[in-house]
mmCIF entry with sequence, helices, sheets and N, C-alpha, C, O atoms, coordinates in Angstrom:
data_MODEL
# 
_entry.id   MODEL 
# 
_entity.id                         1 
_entity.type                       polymer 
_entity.pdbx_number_of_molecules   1 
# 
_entity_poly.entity_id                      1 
_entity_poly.type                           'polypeptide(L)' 
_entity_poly.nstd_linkage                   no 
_entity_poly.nstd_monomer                   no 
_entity_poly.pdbx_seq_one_letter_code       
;(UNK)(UNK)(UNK)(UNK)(UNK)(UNK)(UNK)(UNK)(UNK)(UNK)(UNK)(UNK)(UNK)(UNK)(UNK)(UNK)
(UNK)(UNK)(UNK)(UNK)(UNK)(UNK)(UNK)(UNK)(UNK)(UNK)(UNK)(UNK)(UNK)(UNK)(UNK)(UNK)
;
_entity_poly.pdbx_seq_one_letter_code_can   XXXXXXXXXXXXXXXXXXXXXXXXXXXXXXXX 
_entity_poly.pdbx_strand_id                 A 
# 
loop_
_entity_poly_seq.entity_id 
_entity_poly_seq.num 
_entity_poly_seq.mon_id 
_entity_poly_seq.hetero 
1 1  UNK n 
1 2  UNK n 
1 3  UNK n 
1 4  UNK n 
1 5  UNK n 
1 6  UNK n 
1 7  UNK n 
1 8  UNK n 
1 9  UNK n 
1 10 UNK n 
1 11 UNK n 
1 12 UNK n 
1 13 UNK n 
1 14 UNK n 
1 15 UNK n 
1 16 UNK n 
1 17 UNK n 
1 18 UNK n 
1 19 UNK n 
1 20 UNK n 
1 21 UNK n 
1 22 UNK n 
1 23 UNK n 
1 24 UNK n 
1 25 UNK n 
1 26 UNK n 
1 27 UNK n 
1 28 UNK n 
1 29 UNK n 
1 30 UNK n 
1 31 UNK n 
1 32 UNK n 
# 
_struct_asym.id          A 
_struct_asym.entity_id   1 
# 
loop_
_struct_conf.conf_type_id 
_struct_conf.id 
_struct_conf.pdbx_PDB_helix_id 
_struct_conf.beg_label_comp_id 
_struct_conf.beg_label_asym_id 
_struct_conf.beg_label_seq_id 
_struct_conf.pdbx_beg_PDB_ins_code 
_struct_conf.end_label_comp_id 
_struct_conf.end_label_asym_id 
_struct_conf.end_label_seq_id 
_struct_conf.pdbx_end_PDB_ins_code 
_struct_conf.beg_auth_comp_id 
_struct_conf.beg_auth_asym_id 
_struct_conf.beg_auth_seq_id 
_struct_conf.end_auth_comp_id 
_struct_conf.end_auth_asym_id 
_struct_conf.end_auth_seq_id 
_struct_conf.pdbx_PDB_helix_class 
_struct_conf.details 
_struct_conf.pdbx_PDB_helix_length 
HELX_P HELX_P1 AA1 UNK A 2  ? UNK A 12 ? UNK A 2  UNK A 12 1 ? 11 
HELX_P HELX_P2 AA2 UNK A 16 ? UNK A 30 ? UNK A 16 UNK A 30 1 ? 15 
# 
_struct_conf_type.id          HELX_P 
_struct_conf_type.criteria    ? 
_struct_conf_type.reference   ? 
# 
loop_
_atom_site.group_PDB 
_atom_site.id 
_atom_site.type_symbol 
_atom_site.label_atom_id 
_atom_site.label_alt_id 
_atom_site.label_comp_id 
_atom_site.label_asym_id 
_atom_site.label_entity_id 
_atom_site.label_seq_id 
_atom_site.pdbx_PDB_ins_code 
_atom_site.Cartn_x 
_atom_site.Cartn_y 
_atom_site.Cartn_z 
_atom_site.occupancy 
_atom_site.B_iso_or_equiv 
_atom_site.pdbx_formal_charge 
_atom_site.auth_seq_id 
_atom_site.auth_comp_id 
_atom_site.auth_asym_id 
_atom_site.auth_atom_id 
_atom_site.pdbx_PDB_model_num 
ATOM 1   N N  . UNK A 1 1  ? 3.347  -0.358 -24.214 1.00 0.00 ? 1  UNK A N  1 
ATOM 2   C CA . UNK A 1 1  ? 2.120  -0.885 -23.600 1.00 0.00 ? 1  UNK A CA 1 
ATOM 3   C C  . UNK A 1 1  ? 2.484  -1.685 -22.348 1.00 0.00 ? 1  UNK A C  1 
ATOM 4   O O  . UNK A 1 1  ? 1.923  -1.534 -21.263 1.00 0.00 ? 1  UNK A O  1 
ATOM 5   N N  . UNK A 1 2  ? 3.463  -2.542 -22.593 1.00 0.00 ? 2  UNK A N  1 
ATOM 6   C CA . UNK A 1 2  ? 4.133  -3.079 -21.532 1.00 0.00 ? 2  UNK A CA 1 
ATOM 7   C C  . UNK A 1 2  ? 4.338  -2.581 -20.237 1.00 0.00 ? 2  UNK A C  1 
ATOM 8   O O  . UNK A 1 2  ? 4.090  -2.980 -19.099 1.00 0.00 ? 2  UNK A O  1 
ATOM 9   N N  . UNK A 1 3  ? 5.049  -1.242 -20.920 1.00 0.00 ? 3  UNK A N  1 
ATOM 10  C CA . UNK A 1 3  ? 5.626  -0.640 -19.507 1.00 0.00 ? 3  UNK A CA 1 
ATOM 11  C C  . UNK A 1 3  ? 4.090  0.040  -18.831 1.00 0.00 ? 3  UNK A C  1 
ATOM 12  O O  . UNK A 1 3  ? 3.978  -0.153 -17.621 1.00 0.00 ? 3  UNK A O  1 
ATOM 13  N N  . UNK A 1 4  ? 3.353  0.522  -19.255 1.00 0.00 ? 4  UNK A N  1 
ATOM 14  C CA . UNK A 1 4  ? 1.972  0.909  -18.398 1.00 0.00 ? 4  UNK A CA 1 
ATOM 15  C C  . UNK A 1 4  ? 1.844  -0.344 -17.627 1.00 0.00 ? 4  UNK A C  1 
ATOM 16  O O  . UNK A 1 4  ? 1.604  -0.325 -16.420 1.00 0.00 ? 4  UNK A O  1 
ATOM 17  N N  . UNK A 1 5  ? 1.998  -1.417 -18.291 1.00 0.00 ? 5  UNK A N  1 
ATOM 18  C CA . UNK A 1 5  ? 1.388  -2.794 -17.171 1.00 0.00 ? 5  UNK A CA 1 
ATOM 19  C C  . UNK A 1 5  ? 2.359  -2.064 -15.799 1.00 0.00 ? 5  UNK A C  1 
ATOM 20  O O  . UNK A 1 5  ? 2.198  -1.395 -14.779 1.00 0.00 ? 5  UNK A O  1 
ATOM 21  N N  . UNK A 1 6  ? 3.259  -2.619 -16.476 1.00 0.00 ? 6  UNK A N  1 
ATOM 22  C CA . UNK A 1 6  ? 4.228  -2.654 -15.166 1.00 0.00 ? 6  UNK A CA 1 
ATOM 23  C C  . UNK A 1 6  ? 4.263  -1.103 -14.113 1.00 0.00 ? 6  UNK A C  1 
ATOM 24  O O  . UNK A 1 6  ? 4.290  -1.191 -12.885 1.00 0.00 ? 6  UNK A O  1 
ATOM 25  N N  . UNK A 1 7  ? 4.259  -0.363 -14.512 1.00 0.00 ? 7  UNK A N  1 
ATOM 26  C CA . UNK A 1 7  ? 4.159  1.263  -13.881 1.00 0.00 ? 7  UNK A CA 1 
ATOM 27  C C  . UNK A 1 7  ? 2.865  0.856  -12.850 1.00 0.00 ? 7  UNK A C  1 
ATOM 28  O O  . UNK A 1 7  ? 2.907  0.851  -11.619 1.00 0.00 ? 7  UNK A O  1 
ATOM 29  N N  . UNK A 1 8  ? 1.537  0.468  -13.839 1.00 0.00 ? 8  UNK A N  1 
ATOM 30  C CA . UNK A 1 8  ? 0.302  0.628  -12.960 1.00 0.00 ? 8  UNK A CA 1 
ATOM 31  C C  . UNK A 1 8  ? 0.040  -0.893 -11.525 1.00 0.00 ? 8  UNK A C  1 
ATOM 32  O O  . UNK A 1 8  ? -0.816 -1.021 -10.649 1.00 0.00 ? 8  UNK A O  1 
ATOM 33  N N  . UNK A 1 9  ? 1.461  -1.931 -11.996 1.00 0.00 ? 9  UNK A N  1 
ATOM 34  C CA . UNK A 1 9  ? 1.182  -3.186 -11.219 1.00 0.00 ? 9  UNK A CA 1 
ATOM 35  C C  . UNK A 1 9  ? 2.225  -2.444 -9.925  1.00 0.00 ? 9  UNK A C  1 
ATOM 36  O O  . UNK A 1 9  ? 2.079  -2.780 -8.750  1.00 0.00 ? 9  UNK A O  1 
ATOM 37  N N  . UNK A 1 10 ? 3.259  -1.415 -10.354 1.00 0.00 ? 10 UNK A N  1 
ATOM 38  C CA . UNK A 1 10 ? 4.082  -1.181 -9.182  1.00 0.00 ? 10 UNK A CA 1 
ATOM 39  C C  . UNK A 1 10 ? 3.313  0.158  -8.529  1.00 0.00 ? 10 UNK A C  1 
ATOM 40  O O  . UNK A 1 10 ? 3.906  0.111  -7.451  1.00 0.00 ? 10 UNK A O  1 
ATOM 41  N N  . UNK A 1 11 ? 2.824  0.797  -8.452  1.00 0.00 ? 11 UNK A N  1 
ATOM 42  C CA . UNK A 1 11 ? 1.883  1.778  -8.015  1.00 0.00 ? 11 UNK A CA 1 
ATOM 43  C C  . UNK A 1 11 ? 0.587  1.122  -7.310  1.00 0.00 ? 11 UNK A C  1 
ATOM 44  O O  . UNK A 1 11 ? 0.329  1.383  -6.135  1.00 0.00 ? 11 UNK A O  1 
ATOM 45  N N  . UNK A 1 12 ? -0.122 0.357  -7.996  1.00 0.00 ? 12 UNK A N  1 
ATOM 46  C CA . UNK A 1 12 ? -1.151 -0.791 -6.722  1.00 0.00 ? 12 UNK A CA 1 
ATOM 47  C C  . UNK A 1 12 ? 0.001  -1.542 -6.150  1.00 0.00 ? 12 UNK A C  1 
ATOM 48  O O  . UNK A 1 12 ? -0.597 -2.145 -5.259  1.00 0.00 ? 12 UNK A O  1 
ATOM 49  N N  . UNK A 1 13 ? 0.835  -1.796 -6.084  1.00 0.00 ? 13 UNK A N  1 
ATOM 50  C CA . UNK A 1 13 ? 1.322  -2.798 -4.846  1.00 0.00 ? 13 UNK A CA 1 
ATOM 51  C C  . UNK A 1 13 ? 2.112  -1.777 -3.717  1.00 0.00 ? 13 UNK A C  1 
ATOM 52  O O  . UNK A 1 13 ? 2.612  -2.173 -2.664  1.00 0.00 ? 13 UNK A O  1 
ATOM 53  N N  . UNK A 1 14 ? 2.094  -0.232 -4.251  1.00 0.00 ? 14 UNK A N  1 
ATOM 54  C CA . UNK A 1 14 ? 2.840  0.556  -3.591  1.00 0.00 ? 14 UNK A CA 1 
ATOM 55  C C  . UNK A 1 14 ? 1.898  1.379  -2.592  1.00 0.00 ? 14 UNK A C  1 
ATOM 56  O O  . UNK A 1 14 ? 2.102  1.940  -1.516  1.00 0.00 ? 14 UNK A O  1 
ATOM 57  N N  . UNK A 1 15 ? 0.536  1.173  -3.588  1.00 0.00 ? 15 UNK A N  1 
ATOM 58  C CA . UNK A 1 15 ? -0.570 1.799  -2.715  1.00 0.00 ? 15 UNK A CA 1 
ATOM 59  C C  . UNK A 1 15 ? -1.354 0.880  -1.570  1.00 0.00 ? 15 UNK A C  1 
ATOM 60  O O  . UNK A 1 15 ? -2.175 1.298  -0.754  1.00 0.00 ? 15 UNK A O  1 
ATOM 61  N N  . UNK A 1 16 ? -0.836 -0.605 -1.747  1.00 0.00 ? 16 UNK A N  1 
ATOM 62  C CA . UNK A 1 16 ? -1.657 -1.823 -0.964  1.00 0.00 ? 16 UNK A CA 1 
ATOM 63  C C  . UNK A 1 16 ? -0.446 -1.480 0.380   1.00 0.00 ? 16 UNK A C  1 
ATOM 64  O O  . UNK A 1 16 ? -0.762 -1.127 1.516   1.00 0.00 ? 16 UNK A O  1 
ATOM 65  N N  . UNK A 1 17 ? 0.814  -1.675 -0.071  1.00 0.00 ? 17 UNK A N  1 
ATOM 66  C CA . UNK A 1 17 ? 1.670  -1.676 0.911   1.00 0.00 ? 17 UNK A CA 1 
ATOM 67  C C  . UNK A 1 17 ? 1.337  -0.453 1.877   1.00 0.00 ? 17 UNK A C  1 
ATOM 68  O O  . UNK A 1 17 ? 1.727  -0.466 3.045   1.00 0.00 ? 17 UNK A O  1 
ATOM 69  N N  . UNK A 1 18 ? 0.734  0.413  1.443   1.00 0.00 ? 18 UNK A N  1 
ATOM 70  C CA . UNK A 1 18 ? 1.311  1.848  1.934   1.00 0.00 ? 18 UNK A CA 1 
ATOM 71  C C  . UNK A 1 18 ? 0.122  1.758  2.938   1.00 0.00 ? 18 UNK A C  1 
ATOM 72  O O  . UNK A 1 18 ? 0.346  2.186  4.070   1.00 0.00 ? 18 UNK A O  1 
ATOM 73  N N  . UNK A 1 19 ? -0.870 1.354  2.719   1.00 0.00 ? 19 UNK A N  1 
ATOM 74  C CA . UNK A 1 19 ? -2.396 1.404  2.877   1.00 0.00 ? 19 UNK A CA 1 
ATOM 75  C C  . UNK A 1 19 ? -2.470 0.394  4.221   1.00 0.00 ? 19 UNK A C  1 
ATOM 76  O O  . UNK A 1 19 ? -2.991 0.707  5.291   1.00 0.00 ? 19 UNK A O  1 
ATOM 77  N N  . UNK A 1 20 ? -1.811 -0.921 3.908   1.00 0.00 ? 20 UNK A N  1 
ATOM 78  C CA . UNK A 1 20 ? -1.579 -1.653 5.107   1.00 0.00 ? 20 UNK A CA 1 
ATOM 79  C C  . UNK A 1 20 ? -0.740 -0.945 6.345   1.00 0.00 ? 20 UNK A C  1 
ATOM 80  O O  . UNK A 1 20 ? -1.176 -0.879 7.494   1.00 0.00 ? 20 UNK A O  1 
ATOM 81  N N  . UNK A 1 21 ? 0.324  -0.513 5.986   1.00 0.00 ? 21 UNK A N  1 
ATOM 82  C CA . UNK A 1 21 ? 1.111  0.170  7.372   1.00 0.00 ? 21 UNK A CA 1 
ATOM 83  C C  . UNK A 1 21 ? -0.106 1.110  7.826   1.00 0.00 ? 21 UNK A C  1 
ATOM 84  O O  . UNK A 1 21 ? -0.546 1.054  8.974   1.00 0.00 ? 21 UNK A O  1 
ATOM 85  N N  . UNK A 1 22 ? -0.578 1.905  6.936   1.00 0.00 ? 22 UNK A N  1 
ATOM 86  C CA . UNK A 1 22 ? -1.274 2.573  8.015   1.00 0.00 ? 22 UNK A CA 1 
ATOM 87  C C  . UNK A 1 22 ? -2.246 2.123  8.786   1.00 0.00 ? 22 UNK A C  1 
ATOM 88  O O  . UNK A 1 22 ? -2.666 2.700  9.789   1.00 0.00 ? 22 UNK A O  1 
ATOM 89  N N  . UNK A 1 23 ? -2.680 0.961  8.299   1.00 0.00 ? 23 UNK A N  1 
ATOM 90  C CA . UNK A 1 23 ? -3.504 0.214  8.968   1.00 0.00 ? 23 UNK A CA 1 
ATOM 91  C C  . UNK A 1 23 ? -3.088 0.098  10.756  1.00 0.00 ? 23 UNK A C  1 
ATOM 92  O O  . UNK A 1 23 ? -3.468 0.345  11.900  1.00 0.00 ? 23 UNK A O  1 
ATOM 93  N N  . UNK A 1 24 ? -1.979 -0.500 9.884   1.00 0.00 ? 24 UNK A N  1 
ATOM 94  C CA . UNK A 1 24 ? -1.342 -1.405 11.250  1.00 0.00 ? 24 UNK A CA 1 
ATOM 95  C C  . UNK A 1 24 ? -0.707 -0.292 12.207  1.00 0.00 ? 24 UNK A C  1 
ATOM 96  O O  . UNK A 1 24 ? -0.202 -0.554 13.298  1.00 0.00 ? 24 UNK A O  1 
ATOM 97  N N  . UNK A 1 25 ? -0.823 1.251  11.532  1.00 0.00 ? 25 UNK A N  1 
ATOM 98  C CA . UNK A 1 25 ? -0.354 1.780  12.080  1.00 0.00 ? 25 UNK A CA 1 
ATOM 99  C C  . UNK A 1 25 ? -1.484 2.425  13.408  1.00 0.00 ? 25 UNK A C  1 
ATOM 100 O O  . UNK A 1 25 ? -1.156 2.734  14.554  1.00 0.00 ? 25 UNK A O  1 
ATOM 101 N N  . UNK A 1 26 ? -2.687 2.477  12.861  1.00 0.00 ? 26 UNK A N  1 
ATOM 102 C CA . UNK A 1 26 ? -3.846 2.816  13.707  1.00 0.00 ? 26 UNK A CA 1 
ATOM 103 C C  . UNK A 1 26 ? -3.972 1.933  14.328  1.00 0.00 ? 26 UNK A C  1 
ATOM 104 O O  . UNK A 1 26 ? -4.037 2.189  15.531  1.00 0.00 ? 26 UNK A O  1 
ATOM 105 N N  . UNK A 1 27 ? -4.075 0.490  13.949  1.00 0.00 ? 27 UNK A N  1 
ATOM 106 C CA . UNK A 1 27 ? -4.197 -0.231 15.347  1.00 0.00 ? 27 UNK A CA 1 
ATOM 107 C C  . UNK A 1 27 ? -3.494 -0.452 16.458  1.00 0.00 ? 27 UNK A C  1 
ATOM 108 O O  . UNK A 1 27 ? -3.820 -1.147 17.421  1.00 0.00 ? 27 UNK A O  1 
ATOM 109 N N  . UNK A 1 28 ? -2.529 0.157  16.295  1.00 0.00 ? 28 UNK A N  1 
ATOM 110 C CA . UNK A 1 28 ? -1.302 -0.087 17.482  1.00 0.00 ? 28 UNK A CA 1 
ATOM 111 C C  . UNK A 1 28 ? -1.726 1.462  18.468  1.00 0.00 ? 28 UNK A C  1 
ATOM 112 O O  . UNK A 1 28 ? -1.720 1.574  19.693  1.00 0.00 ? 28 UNK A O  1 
ATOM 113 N N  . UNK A 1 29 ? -2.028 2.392  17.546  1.00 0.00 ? 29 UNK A N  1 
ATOM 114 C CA . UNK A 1 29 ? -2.273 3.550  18.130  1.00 0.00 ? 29 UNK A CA 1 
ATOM 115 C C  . UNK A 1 29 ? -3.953 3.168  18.977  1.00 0.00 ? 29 UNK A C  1 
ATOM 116 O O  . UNK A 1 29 ? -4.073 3.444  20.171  1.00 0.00 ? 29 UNK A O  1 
ATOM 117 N N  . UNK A 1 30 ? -4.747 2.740  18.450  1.00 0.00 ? 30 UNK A N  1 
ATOM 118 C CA . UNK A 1 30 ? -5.941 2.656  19.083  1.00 0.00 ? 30 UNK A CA 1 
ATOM 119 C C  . UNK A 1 30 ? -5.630 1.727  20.482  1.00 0.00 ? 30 UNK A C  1 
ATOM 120 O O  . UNK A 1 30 ? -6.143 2.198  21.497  1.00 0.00 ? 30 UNK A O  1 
ATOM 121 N N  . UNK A 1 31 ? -4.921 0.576  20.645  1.00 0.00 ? 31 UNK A N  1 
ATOM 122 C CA . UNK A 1 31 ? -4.372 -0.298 21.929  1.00 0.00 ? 31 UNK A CA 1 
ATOM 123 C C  . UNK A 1 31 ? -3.931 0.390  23.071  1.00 0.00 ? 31 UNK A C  1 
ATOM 124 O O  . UNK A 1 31 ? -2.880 0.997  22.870  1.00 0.00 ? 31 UNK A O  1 
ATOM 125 N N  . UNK A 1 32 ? -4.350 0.485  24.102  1.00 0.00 ? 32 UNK A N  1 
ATOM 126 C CA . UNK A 1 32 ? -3.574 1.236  25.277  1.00 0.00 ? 32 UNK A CA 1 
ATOM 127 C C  . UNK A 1 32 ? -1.899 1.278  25.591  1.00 0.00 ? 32 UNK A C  1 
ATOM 128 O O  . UNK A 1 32 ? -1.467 1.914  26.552  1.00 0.00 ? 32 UNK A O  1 
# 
């Protein structure tokens, strides 16, 4: 049971991380 915590807490922080670069990745692209 444990390990689901942990699997599903490293998969949202892998999907927040992943989600931010692209962020940051469009805004650099949208800047002249």
């Amino acid at each position: 049971m444990n390990d689901l915590i942990y699997i599903g807490l490293a998969v949202l922080f892998f999907v927040l991380t992943y989600g931010l670069i692209a962020v940051c990745e469009r805004l650099m692209e949208d800047k002249p």
